[in-house]
N, C-alpha and C positions, 0 to 999 in steps of 0.2 A: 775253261773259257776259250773260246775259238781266238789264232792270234790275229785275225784277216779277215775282212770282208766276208759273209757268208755267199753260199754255193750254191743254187738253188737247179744245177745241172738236173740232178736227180728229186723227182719232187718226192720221191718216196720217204723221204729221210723227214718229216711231215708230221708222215703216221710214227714213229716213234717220239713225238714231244720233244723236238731236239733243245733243251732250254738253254744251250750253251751257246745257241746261237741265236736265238730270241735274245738272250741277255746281252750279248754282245750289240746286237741292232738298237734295242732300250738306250743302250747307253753311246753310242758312235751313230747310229745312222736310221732312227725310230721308222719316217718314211724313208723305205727302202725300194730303189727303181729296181724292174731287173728284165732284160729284155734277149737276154742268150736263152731261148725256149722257142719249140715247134708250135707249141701255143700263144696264146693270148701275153704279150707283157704286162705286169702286174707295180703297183706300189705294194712294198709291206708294210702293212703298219701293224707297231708291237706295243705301240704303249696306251695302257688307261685312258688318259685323256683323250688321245687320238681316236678310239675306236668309239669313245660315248660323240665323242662330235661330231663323227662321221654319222654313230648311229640315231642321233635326234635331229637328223636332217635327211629324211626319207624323198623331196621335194629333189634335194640336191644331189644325192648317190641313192640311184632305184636298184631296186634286186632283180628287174629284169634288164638286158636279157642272158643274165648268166645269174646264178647261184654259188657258184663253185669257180674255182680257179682251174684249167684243164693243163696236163703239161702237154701235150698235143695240140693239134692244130682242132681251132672248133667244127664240129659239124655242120652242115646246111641243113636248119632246121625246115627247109619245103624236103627234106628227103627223108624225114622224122614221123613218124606216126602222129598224130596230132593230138595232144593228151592237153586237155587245160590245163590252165595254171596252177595250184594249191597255191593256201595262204599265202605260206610264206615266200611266194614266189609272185605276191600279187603288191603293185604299190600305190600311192592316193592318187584318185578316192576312193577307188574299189575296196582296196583294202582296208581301211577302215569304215565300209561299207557292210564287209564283208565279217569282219570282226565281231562288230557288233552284234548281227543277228545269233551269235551263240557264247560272246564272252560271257555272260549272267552266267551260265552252266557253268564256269570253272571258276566264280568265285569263292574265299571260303564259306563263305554265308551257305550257297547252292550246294557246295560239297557236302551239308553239316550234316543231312540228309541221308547222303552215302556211304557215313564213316562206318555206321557199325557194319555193312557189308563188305566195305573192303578190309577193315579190321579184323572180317572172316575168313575171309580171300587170304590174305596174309598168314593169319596165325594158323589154317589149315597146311597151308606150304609148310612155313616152319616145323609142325605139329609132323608132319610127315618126313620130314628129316629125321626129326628124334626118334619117331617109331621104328627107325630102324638100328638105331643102337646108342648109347652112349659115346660109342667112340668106332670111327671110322676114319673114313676116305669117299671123297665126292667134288663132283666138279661143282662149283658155287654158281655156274652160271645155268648150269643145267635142272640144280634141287630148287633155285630159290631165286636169282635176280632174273632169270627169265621167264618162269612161270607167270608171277606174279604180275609187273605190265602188259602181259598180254589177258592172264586172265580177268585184270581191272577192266580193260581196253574194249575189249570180247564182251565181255559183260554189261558194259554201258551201249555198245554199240546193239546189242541184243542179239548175239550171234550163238547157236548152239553150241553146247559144250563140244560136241565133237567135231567143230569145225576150228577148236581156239588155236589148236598146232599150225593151222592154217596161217595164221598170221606171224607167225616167227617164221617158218619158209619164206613167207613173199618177203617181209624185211631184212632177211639175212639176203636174198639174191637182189634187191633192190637196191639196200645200202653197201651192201659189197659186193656186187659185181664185180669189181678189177680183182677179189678175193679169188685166187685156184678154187679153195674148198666150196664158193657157192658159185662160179661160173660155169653156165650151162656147156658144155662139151659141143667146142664146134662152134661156138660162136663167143663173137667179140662181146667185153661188158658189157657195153650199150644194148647189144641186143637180147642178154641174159638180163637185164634190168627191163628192158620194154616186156618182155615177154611174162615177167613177175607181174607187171603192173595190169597188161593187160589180162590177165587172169584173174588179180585184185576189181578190174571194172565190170568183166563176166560175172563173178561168183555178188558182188553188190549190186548190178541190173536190175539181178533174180530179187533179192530181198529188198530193196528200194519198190518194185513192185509190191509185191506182199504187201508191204507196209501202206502203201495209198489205198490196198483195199480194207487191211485194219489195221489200224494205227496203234502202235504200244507206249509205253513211256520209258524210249532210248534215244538214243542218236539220231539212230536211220529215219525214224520218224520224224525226229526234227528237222534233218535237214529237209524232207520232204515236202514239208509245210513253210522254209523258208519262203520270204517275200522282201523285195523290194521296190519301189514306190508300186504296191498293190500287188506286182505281179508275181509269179511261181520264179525262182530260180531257174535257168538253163538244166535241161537234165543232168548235161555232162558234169555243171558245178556241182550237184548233189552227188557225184561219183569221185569228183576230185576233192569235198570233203571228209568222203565217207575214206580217201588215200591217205590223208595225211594226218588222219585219226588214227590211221593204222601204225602209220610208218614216226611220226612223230609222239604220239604217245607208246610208246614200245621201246624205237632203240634209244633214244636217251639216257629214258628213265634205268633201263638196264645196265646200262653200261655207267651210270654213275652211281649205281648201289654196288657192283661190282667193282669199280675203281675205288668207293669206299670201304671194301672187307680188304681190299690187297691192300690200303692205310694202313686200315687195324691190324693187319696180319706183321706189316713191317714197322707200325711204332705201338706195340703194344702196353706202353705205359701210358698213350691215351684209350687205349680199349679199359684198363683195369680202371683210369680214370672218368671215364662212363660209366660201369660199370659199379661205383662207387658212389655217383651222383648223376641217379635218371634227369635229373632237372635239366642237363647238358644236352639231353638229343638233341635240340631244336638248333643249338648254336655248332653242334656237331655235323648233322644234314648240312649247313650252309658249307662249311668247311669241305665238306665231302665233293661237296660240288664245286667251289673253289678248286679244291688239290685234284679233281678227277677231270674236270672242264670237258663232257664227252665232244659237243663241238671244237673241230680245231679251227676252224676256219668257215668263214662264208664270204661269197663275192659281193660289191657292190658296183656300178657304175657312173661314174660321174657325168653327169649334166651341164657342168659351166665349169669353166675353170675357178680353182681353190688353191688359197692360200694353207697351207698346213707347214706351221714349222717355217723353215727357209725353203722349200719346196712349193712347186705350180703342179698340182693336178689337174690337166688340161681336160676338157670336155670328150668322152667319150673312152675318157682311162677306167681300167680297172685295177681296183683295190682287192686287197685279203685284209680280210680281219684279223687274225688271229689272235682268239679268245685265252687260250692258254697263255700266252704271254703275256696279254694284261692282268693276267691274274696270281702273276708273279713280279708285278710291275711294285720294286723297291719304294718310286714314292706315293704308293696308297699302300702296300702292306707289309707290316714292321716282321724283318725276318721272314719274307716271304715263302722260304722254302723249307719252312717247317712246319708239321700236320701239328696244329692246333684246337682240339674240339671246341677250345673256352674261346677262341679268336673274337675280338668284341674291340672296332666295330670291324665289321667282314664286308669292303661294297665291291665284291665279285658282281662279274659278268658270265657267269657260266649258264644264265638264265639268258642272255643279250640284253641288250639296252633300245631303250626307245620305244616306238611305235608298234618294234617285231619284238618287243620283249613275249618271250615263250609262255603263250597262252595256256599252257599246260603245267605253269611252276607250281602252284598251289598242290595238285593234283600229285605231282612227281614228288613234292614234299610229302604229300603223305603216304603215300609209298611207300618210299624210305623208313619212315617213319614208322611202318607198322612191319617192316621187314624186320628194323633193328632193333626192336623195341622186344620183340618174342624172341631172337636168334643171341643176341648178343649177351644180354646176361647169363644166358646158360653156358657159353665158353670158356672152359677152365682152363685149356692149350688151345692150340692154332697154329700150326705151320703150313709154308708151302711143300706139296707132295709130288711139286714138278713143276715144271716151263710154264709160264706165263703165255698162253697163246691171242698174238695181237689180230685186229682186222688190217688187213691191206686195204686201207681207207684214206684220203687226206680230209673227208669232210669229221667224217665221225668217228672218233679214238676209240673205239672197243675193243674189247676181249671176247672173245673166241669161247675160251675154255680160261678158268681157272681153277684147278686142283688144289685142293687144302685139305689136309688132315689134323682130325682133332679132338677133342675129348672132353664131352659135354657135361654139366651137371644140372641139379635141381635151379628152376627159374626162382 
């Protein structure tokens, strides 16, 4: 535990899940001011309570017009390429304008439809692991947690199989940009990120066309058909949904089936304990998400001056959420820092709270769920077989690569 005040010099220290120092702000100084930055000054807030009441009052702290916390100074968005807004970047009434026209499609009921196709999707991945031997070596991110949401993703959206690579590039150079390994050579993030995106609105134009001339039963078609009060959606919005289908359904999901094998891999007496009693996925997935929380953070901005705590957040302040940290928040969860599959009750935030709670949880559950459900009984060992490689991210806590080696048997 940190003995001082945290240090929020370097924002980098973020993307490692510093919890030492979350815990320390939980407990001394929850809203955290902090204004020695080239960027935007920020409150932090680290506890449960704080971040669900910031997050059910959407009126009061809007997601525009920042998303993220920057440690630099912000951009002049007139010198910006002009990209609409995606969901989660839109606040009321739009957004719950906007919601609606396609939350039915992710609920469970709507999923029930899909299951035995993604339950194919899945258990081919896994199936293709095994065909290569009983016992190896392989990166997890590369055989199994990133195939798989893109090819769910790819697939609803109706995109050719040989285009589904296509969409782990754009969201690896999208959401890490500030990343060396996917920053375009020569240029600054922002513009390895613009330049991802606008490739992502080129190559959906083309199919967004296609589709108003025949219409299939995916995505693209739906958004195309969107209306509200009678009329067609803006084209751009049909392009900025067809973004954050991509980018939202993909790196999340990835990166918390991935933060759930590095669990199993490091408390393996809850792996042998699933593995013991299937009945456990369901309370196991929640855990995963819990202990992996792939968001670390999102911005909000405040509107009126609030009271939180002994603290004034003045009209025009910006907040951090940070998700992680509520999610090891002592007074909601007993022994917080221990991976419990059985965890019961579990009221994690790694989905968010409110109005932006993640339109896509249903869908990410089942994921998981068909990921771990063919891979994990068959593990009779499992070690790490090297370095843990992280993203250079403050929004999104992923893994890069992670190496395991191990030694599979009959399901």
């Amino acid at each position: 535990m940190t003995a001082a005040a945290p240090d929020f010099s370097n924002w980098n220290i973020v993307e490692r899940y510093p919890h030492d120092i979350w815990r320390w702000m939980r407990a001394n100084d929850p809203v955290f001011w902090w204004d020695k930055t080239d960027g935007r000054p920020f409150w932090a807030i680290t506890k449960h309570a704080d971040i669900t009441t910031i997050g059910k009052r959407p009126t009061q702290f809007l997601n525009a017009p920042r998303l993220t916390i920057e440690p630099t100074a912000e951009r002049d968005p007139d010198r910006e390429m002009a990209f609409p807004p995606t969901l989660i970047q839109l606040d009321p009434p739009k957004h719950g304008i906007y919601r609606r026209l396609i939350s039915n499609r992710f609920t469970p009921r709507a999923l029930k439809r899909f299951h035995h196709d993604i339950d194919q999707i899945g258990r081919e991945i896994v199936e293709d692991l095994v065909s290569e031997g009983k016992e190896g070596e392989c990166d997890f991110v590369e055989k199994i947690s990133a195939p798989l949401p893109i090819a769910v993703i790819a697939w609803m959206l109706g995109l050719p199989k040989s285009d589904w690579n296509l969409l782990f590039d754009w969201t690896n150079r999208i959401i890490g940009a500030a990343d060396p390994a996917f920053q375009v050579e020569g240029k600054t993030p922002e513009e390895s990120s613009m330049e991802a995106m606008t490739e992502v609105f080129m190559y959906f134009s083309k199919l967004v066309e296609e589709r108003k001339k025949e219409p299939a039963d995916d995505l693209i078609t739906l958004f195309t058909q969107m209306q509200v009060d009678g009329e067609p959606i803006p084209p751009m919005d049909v392009l900025a949904w067809c973004l954050i289908i991509v980018i939202a359904g993909n790196e999340t999901t990835r990166n918390a089936t991935t933060g759930g094998m590095l669990a199993f891999v490091e408390h393996q007496s809850e792996l042998r304990k699933l593995q013991d009693d299937a009945t456990l996925l369901g309370s196991a997935i929640e855990e995963v998400v819990r202990w992996s929380t792939p968001i670390i953070h999102f911005a909000r901005t405040a509107t009126e001056d609030f009271e939180l705590r002994d603290k004034t957040i003045r009209a025009g302040d910006a907040v951090a959420l940070f998700y992680p940290s509520a999610n090891r928040d002592e007074e909601v969860f007993e022994d917080p820092y221990a991976f419990r599959i059985d965890r019961n009750p579990n009221r994690h935030l790694g989905f968010g709270v409110g109005e932006h709670f993640c339109l896509g949880a249903h869908l990410a559950r089942l994921e998981m769920q068909v990921a771990y459900k063919y891979l994990l009984p068959r593990i009779e060992e499992i070690e790490l077989a090297g370095p843990v490689d992280r993203l250079h991210s403050s929004l999104v806590g992923g893994v890069k690569h992670l190496p395991i080696r191990y030694k599979l048997k009959e399901a």
